[in-house]
N, C-alpha and C positions, 0 to 999 in steps of 0.2 A: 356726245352724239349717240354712242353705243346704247347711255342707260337710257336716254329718249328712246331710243327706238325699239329697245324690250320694254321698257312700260308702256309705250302704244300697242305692240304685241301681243302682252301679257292684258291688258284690259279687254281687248279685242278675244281673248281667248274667253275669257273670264265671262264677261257682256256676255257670247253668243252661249254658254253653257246657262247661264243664268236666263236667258232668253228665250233657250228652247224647254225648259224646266215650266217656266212662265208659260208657254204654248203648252203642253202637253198637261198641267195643272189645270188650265183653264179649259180644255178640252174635256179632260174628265169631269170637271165640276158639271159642266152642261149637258156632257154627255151619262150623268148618273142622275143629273134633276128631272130632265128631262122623260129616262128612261122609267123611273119613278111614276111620273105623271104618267106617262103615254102607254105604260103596260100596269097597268088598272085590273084590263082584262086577263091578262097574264096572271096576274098577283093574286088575283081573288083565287087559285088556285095553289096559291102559297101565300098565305096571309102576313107571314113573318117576313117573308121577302122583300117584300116593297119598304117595310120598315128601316130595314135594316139598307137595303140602296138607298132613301131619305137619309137615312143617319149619314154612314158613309158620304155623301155631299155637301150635307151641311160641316160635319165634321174638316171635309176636305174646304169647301168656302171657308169657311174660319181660318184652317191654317194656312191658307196661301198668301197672304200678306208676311204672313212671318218668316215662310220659308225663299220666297221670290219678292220681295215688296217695290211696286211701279217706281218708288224713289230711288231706291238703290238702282234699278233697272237705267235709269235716267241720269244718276251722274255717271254710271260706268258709260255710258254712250258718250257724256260729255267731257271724260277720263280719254278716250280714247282720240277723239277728235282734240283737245288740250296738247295731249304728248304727241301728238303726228304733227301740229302746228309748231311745238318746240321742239320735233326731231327735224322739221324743214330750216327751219332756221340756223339750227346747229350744220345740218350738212351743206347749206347754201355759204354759210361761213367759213366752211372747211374747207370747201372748194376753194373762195376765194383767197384764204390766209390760215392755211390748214397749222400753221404755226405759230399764232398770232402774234405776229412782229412787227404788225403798225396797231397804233394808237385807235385808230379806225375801230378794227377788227376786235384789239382788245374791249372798245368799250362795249360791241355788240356783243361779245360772248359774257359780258357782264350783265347787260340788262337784259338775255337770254337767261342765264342764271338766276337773276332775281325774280324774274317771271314762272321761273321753274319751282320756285323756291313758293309761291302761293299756290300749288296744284296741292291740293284739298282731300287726301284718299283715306279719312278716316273716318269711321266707321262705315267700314263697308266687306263685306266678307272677301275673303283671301284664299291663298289658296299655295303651299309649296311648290307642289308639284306642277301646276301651270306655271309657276312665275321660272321652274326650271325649264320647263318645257320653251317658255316663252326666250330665254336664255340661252337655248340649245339653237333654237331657230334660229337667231342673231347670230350669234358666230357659225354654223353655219351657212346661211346666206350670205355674209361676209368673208367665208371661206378659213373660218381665224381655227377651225376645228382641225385637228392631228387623223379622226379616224373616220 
């Protein structure tokens, strides 16, 4: 139930860093194409100017699939939503048979398991220090920390 609930955490961390990376990427690109075009008047004043905010744009369009790409952005959304469905089940079960000693219970924390066992997080960029972070949080919030 704990590692459900840090890897909803931890993608949730992860998504929103990668998200706003993605907003402020996108922002600069239209905000440097843009400025390109629209200060003409400007530039004829600095002729190299305007070259060089074009490059820089183009430059920046290009890399932004690489460095943020909508796919990645996309399964971590659907990473996080996946492990919040398998962290509901796990603590719905815990409540009901937090020691699984009927038959019942056993079999749900198995095909919990096996469901857990096809969540798909590979290639997708990572990260230590959020997944400690994301870690830090859980035991915290569950109170399981000493300081």
């Amino acid at each position: 139930m704990l590692d459900a609930e840090m890897n909803q955490c931890y993608w949730e961390i992860l998504s929103a860093r990668y998200s706003t990376w993605d907003r402020y990427l996108k922002f600069f690109i239209a905000f440097a194409a843009s400025g390109a075009v629209a200060g003409w008047g400007i530039w004829s004043q600095y002729p190299g100017g305007w070259k060089v905010f074009s490059a820089v744009a183009a430059i920046a369009a290009v890399a932004h699939p690489f460095f943020v790409s909508s796919e990645a952005l996309k399964r971590m959304s659907e990473l996080v939503a996946t492990w919040k469905e398998v962290f509901i089940d796990y603590e719905l079960l815990w409540y009901k048979d937090g020691q699984l000693q009927s038959t019942e219970a056993w079999s749900e924390f198995e095909t919990i398991k096996h469901r857990e066992a096809h969540i798909d997080e590979t290639r997708l960029p990572g990260s230590k220090r959020l997944l400690e972070k994301a870690f830090s949080h859980v035991l915290k919030k569950r109170g399981l920390t000493n300081g």
